[in-house]
N, C-alpha and C positions, 0 to 999 in steps of 0.2 A: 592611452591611445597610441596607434602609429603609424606614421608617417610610411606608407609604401610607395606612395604614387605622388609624381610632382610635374604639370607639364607646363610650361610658360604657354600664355592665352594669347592677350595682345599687349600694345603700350597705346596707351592714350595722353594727348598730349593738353587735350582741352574738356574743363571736367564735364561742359555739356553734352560730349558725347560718351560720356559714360555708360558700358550697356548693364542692362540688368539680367546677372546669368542665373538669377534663381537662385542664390543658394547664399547663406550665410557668408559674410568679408569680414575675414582679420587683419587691420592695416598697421604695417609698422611705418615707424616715424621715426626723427629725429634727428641732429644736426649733421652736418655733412662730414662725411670720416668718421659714425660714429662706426661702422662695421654692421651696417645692416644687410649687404648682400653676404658676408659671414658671417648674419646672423640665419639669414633664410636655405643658405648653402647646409650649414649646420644643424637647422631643426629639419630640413628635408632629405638629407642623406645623401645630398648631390654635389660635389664641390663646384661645378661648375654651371649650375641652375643659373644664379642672380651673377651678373658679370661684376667681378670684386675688380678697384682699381686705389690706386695710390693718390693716385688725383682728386680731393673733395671735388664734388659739384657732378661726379658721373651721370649721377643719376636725374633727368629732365623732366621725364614723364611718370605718370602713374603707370604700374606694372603689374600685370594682374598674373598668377601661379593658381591653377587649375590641383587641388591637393584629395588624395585617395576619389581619385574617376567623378570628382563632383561634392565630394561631404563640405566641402569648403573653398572657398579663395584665402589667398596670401596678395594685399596690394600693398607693393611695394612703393611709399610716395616718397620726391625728392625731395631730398636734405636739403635744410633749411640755415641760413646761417653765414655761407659760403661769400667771404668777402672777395674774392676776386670774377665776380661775376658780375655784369651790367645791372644797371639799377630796373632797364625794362624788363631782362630775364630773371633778376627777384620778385617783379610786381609777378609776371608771367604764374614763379612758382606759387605765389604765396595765394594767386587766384585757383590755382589749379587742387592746393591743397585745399585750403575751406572751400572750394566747390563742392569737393569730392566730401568731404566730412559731413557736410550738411545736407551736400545732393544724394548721398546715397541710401536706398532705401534697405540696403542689406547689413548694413555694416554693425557687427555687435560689440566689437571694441576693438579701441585702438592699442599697439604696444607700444610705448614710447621708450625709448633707444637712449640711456644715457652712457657716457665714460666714465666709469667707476671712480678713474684717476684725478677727477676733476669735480669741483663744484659744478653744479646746473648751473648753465647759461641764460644770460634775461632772456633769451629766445625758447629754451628750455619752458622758462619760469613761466612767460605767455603764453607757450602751446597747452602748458600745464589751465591756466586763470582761462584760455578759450574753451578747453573741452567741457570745464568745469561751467561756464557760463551756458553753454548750450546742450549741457546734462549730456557730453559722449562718454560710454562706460568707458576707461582706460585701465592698464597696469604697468609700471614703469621696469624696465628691465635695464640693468646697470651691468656693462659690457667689459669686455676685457679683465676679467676679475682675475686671470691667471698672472697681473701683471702687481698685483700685491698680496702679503699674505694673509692668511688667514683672520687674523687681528683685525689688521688694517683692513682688510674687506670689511668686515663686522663695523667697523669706528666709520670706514666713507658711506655704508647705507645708511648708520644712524644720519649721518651728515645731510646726503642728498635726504633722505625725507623729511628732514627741520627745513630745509631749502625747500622744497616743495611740497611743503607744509602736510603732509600724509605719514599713514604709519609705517614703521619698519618692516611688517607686514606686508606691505603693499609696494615693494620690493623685489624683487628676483636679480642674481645674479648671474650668466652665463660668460664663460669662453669657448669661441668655435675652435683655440687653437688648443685648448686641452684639455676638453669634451667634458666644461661641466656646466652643469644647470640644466640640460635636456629634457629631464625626466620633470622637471616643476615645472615647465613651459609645456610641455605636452597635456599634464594633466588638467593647469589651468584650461589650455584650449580647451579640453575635453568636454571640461564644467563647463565651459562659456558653450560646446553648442549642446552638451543637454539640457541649459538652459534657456536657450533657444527656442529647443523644439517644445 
């Protein structure tokens, strides 16, 4: 498939008000700095679609990307994880996410956002043990992979999937800074909605 059309819709700050726009949601996840807005800049061809920052925690609200005039959503939910944040603007996020996870009626799987560089976080480990508990399709996307080589790519997937106990398989690696993995994120989306339909 491809990505021509990307338009930001709204931001929702409270998952009750969630609207329902009809159409299949692919929500990525994952902790804060993982490089989610270059991760959405990068599969939509827009660098400046999802506002990338330096700052863990940018992200507050769920973020909905209106993708090809309607075939899909990209919701964008905030990063999880971020210790320098109030303990009432964690409870905030952490409502906002499983609202959204459980409240929504469109959502056909989540992508969850790890760093290649690093073991999965118990934050990681739990998003992982919730989805699984409440049966959300997911596939884990391991970031930043331009930041080791080859090898060691291959040795940290094996790793993150004994960590979150899945197969290697079920694995994808991307970097938005030196355009790889595209083409394996695209096609999964593609499956996920003509299986959908």
């Amino acid at each position: 498939m491809e990505i021509k059309q990307c338009k930001f819709i709204t931001s929702v700050a409270n998952a009750e008000k969630c609207a329902d726009h009809g159409v299949p949601e692919i929500a990525i996840a994952g902790k804060s700095n993982v490089g989610k807005s270059s991760f959405i800049n990068y599969i939509v061809n827009n660098k400046s679609m999802a506002k990338t920052s330096s700052t863990p925690g940018k992200t507050r609200l769920l973020n909905y990307f209106e993708i090809n005039k309607g075939e899909f959503m990209f919701v964008d939910l905030p990063g999880y994880g971020y210790a320098k944040v109030s303990g009432a603007i964690k409870d905030s996020w952490d409502d906002l996410i499983g609202g959204y996870l459980l409240g929504s009626k469109r959502l056909i799987n989540v992508l969850l956002l790890v760093d290649i560089r690093h073991e999965p976080t118990q934050l990681d480990k739990q998003m992982v043990a919730y989805m699984h508990h409440y049966q959300i399709p997911f596939c884990v996307i391991a970031t930043k992979c331009d930041k080791l080589s080859k090898m060691a790519r291959e040795k940290q997937k094996r790793a993150i999937a004994k960590e979150l106990c899945l197969g290697v398989d079920n694995i994808m690696v991307v970097s938005s800074q030196a355009k790889i993995g595209k083409e394996e994120i695209l096609q999964r989306i593609e499956h996920l909605l003509n299986t959908y339909k």
